[in-house]
C-alpha positions as CSV (number, residue, x, y, z in Angstrom):
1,X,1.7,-16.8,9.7
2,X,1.5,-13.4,7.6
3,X,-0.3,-10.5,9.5
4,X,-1.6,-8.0,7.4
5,X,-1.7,-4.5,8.9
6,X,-3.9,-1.0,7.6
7,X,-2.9,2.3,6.8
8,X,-5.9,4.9,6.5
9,X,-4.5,7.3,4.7
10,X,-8.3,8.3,3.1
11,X,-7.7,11.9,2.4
12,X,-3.8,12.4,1.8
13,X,-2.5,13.2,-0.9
14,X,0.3,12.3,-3.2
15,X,2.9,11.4,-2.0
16,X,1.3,10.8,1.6
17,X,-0.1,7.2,1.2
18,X,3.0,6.0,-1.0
19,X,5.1,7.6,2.2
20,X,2.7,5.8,4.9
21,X,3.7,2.6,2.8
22,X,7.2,2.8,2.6
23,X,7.5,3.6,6.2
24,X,5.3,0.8,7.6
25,X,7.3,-1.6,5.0
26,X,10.2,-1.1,7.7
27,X,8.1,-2.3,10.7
28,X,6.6,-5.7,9.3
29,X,7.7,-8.9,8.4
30,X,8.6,-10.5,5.3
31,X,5.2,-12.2,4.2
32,X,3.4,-9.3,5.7
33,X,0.6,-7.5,3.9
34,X,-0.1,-4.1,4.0
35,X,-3.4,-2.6,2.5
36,X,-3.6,1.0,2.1
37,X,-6.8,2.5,2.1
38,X,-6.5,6.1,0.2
39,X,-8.7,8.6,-1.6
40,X,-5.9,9.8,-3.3
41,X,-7.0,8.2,-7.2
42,X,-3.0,8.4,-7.9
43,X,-2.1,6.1,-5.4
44,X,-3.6,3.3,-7.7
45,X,-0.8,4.1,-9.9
46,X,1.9,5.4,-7.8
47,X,2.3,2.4,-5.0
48,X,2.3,-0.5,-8.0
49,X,5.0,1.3,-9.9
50,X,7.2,2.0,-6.4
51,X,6.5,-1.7,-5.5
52,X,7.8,-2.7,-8.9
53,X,11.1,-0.8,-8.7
54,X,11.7,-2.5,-5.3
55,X,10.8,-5.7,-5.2
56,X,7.9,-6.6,-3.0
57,X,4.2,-8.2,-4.6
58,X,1.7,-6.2,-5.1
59,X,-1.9,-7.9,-3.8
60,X,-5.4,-6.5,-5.1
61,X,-6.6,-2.8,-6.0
62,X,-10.0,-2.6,-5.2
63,X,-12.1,0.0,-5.6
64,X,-14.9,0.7,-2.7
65,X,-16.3,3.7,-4.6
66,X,-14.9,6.5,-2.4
67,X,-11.8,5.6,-1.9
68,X,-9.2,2.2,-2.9
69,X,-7.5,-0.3,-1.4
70,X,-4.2,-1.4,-2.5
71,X,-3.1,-4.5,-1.0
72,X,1.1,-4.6,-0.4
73,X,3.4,-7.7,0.1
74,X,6.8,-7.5,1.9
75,X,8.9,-9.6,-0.2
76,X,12.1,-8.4,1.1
């Protein structure tokens, strides 16, 4: 069963969410889902190019208004 964990990283900026990802990628499982929550607007672009290069899925972008959520898959 996939667990999905959050990183608040509301209020970083570039590259700090895109690092909090990377670095919590290491701790899950494959399967796992990581949503990153980040007021940061260039995270929307940043994380889904970075999971492109490597190889995971991305999930859902949503947008709450004050800050996204960008929704990660460990695919490898």
């Amino acid at each position: 069963m996939s667990e999905r964990k959050v990183i608040d990283a509301r209020g970083a900026f570039c590259p700090g969410p895109l690092m909090e990802l990377i670095a919590a990628l290491k701790l899950v499982q494959i399967g796992d889902d990581i949503e990153v929550l980040s007021t940061d607007k260039g995270t929307v672009n940043d994380v889904p190019e970075w999971v492109a290069k490597v190889g995971h899925e991305m999930g859902e972008t949503i947008d709450h208004g004050d800050h996204w959520s960008v929704i990660v898959r460990k695919a490898k």
